[in-house]
C-alpha positions as CSV (number, residue, x, y, z in Angstrom):
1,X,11.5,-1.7,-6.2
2,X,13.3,-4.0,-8.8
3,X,13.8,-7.8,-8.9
4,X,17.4,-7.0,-7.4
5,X,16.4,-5.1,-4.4
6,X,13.2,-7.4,-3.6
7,X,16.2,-10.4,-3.1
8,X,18.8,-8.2,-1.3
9,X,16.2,-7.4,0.9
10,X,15.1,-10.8,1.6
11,X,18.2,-11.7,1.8
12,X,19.1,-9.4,4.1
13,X,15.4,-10.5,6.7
14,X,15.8,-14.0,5.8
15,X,20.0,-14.9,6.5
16,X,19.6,-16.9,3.5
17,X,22.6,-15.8,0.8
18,X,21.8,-13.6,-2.0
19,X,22.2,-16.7,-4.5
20,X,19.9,-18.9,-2.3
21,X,17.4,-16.2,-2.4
22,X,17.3,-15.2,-5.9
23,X,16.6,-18.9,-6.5
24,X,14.1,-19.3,-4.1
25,X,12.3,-15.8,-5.9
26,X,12.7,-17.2,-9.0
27,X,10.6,-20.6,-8.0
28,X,8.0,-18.2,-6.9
29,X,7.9,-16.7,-10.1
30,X,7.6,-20.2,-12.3
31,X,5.0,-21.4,-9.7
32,X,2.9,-19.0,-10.0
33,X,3.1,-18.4,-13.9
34,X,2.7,-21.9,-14.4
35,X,-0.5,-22.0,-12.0
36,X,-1.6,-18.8,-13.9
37,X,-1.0,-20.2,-17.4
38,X,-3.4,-23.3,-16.5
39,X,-6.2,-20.4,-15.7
40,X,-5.9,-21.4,-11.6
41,X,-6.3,-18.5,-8.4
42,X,-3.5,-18.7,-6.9
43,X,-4.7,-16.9,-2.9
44,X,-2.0,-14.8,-0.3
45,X,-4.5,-14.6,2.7
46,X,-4.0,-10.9,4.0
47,X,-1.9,-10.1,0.5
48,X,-4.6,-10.5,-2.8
49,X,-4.8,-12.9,-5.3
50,X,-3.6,-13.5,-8.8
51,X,-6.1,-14.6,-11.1
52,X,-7.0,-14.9,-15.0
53,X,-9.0,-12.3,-16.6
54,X,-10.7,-13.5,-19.9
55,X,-11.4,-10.5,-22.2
56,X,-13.7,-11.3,-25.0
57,X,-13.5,-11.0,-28.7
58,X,-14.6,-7.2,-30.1
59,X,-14.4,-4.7,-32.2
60,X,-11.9,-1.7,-31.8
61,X,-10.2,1.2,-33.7
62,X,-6.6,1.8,-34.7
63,X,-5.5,5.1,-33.5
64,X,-3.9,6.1,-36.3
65,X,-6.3,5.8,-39.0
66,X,-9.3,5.5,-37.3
67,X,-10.2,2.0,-39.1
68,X,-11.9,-0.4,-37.6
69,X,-10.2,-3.6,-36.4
70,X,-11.2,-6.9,-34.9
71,X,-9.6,-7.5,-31.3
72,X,-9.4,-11.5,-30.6
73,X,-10.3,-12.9,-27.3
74,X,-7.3,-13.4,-24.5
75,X,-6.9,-14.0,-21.3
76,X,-4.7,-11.5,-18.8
77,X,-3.4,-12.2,-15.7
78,X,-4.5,-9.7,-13.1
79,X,-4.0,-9.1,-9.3
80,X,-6.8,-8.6,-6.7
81,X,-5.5,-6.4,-3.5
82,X,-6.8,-7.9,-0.3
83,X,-8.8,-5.5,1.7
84,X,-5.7,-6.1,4.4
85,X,-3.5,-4.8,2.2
86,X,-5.2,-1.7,0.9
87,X,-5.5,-0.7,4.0
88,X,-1.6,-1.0,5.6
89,X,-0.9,1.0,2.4
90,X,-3.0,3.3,2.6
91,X,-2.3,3.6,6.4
92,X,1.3,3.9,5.9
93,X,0.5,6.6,2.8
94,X,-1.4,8.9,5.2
95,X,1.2,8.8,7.3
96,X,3.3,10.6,5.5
């Protein structure tokens, strides 16, 4: 499901216009990169949460030639499934 379809959809459960919506998606999407960006949890009782992974600093290989390259530490962001969720999809999988 794209960006696109997640609004029309809304859109469509919501009333709200497509414009409205989009807008409204797109706040989402700021909050929570902004939340993410200054290393916060951001929590969706019953949906998972987003949080920052930090990955340290090591030592791994280029592919190509086999040399061996030094990896600097960074931080990812990463999403934690609540066990809710996993189980309406996997509910909703077996079903079919």
């Amino acid at each position: 499901m794209t960006k696109s379809e997640i609004i029309a959809k809304i859109s469509e459960v919501t009333g709200l216009t497509k414009v409205e919506t989009e807008t409204v998606v797109n706040g989402f999407f700021a909050t929570v990169s902004e939340a993410l960006g200054k290393g916060e949890t951001i929590n969706f009782r019953g949906f998972g949460n987003f949080v920052v992974k930090h990955q340290k600093a090591r030592y791994g290989f280029n592919p190509s030639t086999k040399e061996k390259i030094w990896i600097n530490e960074k931080y990812k962001p990463a999403f934690r499934p609540s066990k809710t969720l996993k189980e309406k999809v996997n509910n909703n999988l077996n079903k079919s």
